[in-house]
N, C-alpha and C positions, 0 to 999 in steps of 0.2 A: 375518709374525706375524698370526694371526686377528684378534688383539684390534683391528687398524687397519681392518677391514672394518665396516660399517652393521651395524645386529641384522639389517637384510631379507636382506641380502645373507651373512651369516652361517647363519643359517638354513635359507638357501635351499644353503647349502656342504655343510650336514652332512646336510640332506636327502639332497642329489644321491651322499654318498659310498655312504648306504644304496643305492640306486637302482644306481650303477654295479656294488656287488657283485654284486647282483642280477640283473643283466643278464650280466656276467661268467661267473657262474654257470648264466644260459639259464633262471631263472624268472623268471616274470611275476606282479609283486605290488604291489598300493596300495602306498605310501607314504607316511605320513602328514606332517601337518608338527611338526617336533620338539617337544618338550615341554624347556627350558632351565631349571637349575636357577638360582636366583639368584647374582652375586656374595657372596663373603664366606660358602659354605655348606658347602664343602669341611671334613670333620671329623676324617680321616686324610693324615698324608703320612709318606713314607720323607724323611727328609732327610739331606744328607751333612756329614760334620762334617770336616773339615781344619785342622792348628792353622799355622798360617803364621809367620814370623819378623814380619810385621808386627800378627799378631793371630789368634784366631781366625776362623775360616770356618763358617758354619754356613745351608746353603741347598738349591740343587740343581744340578747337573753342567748347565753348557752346552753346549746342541745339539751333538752329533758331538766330544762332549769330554770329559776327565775333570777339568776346572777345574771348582772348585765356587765357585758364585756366589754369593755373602753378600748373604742377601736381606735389606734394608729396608724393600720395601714389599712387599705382595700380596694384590692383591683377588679370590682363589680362596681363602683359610685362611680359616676362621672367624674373627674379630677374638681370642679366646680362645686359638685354636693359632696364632696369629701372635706373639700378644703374648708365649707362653710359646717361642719363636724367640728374640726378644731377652733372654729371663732366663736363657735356656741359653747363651747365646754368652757371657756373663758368668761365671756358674759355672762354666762347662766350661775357660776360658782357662786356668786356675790348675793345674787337673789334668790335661791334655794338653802334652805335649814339645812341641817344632818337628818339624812332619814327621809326625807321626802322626795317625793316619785313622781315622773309625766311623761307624757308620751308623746313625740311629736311628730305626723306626717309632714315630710316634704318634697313639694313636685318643682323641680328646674321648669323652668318655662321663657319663651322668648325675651321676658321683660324683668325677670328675675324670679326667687325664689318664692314658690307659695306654701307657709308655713301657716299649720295650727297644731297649736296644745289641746291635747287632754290632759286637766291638770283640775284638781280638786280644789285647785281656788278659786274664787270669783272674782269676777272682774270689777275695780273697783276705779276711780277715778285715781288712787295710789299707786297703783297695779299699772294703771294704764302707761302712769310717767316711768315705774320704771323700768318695765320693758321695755317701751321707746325709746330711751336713754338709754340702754343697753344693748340692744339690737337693731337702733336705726343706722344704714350705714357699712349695712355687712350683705347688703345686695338682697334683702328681703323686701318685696314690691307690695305681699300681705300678709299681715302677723292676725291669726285668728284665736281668742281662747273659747274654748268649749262653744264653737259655732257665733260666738259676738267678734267682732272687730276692734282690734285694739290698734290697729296702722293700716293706712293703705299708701304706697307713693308711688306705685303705679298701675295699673291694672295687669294680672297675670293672664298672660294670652297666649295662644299655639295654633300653629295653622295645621287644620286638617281639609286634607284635600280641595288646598290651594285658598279655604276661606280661613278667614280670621275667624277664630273661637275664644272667649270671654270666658273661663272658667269658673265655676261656681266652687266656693269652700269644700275642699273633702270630696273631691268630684272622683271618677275612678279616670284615669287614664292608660294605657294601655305602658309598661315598664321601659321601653327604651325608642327611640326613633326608628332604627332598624328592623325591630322588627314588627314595630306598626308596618312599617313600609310593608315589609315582604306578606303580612297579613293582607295589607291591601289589595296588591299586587296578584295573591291567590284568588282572594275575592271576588276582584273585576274581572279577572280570567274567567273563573269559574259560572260568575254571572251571564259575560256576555252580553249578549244586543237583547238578553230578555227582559222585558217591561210590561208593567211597572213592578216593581220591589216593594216587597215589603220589609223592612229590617224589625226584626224582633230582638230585644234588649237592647235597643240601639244605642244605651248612653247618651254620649253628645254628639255622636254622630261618625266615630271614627271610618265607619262603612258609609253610612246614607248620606255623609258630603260628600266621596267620589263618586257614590251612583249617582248622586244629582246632577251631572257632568253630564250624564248621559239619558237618565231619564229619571220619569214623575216616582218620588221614594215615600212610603208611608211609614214612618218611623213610632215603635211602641217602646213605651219606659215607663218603670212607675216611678224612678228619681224626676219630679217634678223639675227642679234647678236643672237637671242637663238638660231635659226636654228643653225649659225656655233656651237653654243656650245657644241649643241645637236649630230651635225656632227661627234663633236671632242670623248666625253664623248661616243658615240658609239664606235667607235675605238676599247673599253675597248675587250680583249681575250674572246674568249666562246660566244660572243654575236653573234646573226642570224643577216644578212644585215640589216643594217638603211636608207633607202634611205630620201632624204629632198627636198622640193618642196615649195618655198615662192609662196606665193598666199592669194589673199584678198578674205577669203571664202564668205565674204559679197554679193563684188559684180561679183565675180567669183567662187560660190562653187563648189565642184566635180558632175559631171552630171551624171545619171545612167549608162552610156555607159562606165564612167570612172571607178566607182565605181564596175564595174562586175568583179568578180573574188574572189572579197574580202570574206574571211570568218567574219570576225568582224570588224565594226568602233567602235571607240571608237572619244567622240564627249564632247569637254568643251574648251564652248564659253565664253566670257566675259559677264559683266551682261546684255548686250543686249539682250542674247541669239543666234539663230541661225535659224531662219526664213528660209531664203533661201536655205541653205544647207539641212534644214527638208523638204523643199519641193520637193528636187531631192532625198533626202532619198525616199521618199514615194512613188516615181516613181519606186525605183530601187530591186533587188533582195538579196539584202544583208540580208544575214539571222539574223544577230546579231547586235544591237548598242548597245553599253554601253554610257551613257548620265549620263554626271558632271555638274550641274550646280551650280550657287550659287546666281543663284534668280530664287524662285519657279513661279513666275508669267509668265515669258519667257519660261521657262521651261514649265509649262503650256501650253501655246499657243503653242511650238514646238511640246507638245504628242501630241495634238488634232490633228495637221497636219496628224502625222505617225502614229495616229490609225484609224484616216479618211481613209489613203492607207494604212492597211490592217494590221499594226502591232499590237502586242498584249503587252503592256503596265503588266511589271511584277512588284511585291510591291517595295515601291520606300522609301529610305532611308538617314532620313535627318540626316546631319551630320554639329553638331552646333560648327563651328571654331572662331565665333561672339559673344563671351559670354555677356551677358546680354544686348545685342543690338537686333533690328527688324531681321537682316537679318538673314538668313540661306543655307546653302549649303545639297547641296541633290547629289543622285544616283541611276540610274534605270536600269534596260535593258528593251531592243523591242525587239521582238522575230518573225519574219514573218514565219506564222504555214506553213508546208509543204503542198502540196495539190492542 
């Protein structure tokens, strides 16, 4: 368990894992020292719901297992999505059989909670009343089951970079407030006064609303729903053009011919990483990437790519929004030197 390690020696862990990919990989790159999100800041979780003969279950699957752990305490949940943990295991007891299983995402958001089940039942007009009778009340703004609407009272929203954003069901949003921030915050640095941006995987915008502060952002995604959201939430007064482009950077990334003009990308891919698109990067003349990831191993293999073609790989900064778990999220810029 991480949690049993000192903060130095914690620290010092998720540093070295950045560091080992990297080496792994046969680049040579600073590493800074982490930037750690506070306890208690975590604003989404997937949790699992199991109804037991002794009660329900309502938590997360233990290591290398599919028992689900009926969590009581946890100082990763926000105090708000923990507390709404035990309102749900109450609720939920009544209208779950023995034996049956669901899963439910949920994102804290300014206007309350955005909840959907994955749950193998359909939604019937039965269903509808008693969910609603059982979970209106408990500070949930939308209750979704398998992608339908079973409640809405009030629309789930979050500001990013200063606009108001409409969230769409199931949408991904970046784990805690802090360290979107400090993501950002590397971002715009890293960007700079260069224009225009292109943001690839832009989701809803967590990047391409702050560059629109400053200049024209060309935003690609193939989640249709964040795009529009992203569409809408640009709208916001003061902001430079947001232009939106669905497209599956996989198996169609932007190619250097597209790519010309841009002064910065800005590049946060899923834990896949971004393979393909790193390899039309590395063809291309783009002076500046800004690179989000949040698996250093992918990430890995994508610098190797873009410093193979020519990039120069500046110290790269892990940012731990995974507390006392393996994973970690990082940030870097490529610089193609002049010449």
């Amino acid at each position: 368990m991480l949690q049993d390690l000192t903060p130095d020696e914690y620290r010092a862990g998720k540093r070295a894992a950045v560091q080992h990919a990297l080496m792994q990989a046969g680049v040579n790159a600073e590493v800074l020292a982490p930037i750690i999100v506070p306890p208690q800041s975590r604003r989404r979780a997937v949790f699992k719901v199991k109804s037991l003969a002794e009660g329900l279950h309502i938590g997360f699957h233990a290591a290398r297992s599919h028992t689900v752990i009926d969590m009581h305490q946890c100082e990763v949940l926000t105090p708000g999505l923990f507390a709404l943990v035990g309102k749900l295991r109450v609720a939920l007891e009544k209208l779950m059989g023995v034996g049956e299983a669901a899963e439910l995402h949920v994102t804290q958001t300014e206007t309350g909670f955005d909840a959907g089940f994955r749950w193998k039942r359909k939604l019937t007009p039965a269903l509808t009343g008693e969910l609603s009778r059982a979970l209106l009340g408990l500070g949930i703004a939308r209750l979704t089951l398998n992608e339908e609407i079973v409640f809405e009272t009030a629309v789930p929203r979050v500001s990013l970079g200063g606009a108001p954003m409409i969230l769409p069901p199931h949408v991904f949003l970046q784990s805690t407030v802090e360290g979107e921030k400090a993501l950002q915050d590397h971002v715009l640095k890293i960007v700079g006064k260069a224009k225009p941006v292109a943001d690839l995987f832009s989701g809803v915008g967590t990047f391409a609303l702050p560059l629109a502060a400053r200049t024209k952002v060309h935003a690609v995604e193939q989640d249709g729903p964040a795009l529009a959201a992203l569409a809408e939430a640009a709208k916001m007064v003061g902001f430079k053009p947001v232009t939106t482009e669905k497209r599956d950077l996989f198996k169609l990334p932007l190619t250097p011919a597209e790519l010309k003009g841009y002064g910065a990308v800005v590049l946060d891919p899923p834990r896949a990483g971004a393979e393909a698109q790193a390899r039309q990067l590395a063809k291309s003349a783009v002076p500046i990437i800004a690179y989000v990831s949040c698996d250093a191993a992918t990430f890995a293999r994508d610098a190797a790519i873009m410093v193979q073609g020519g990039y120069r790989l500046g110290p790269v900064t892990p940012i731990d929004q995974f507390l006392w778990s393996s994973h970690i999220e990082l940030v870097a810029a490529f610089v193609r030197d002049k010449g």
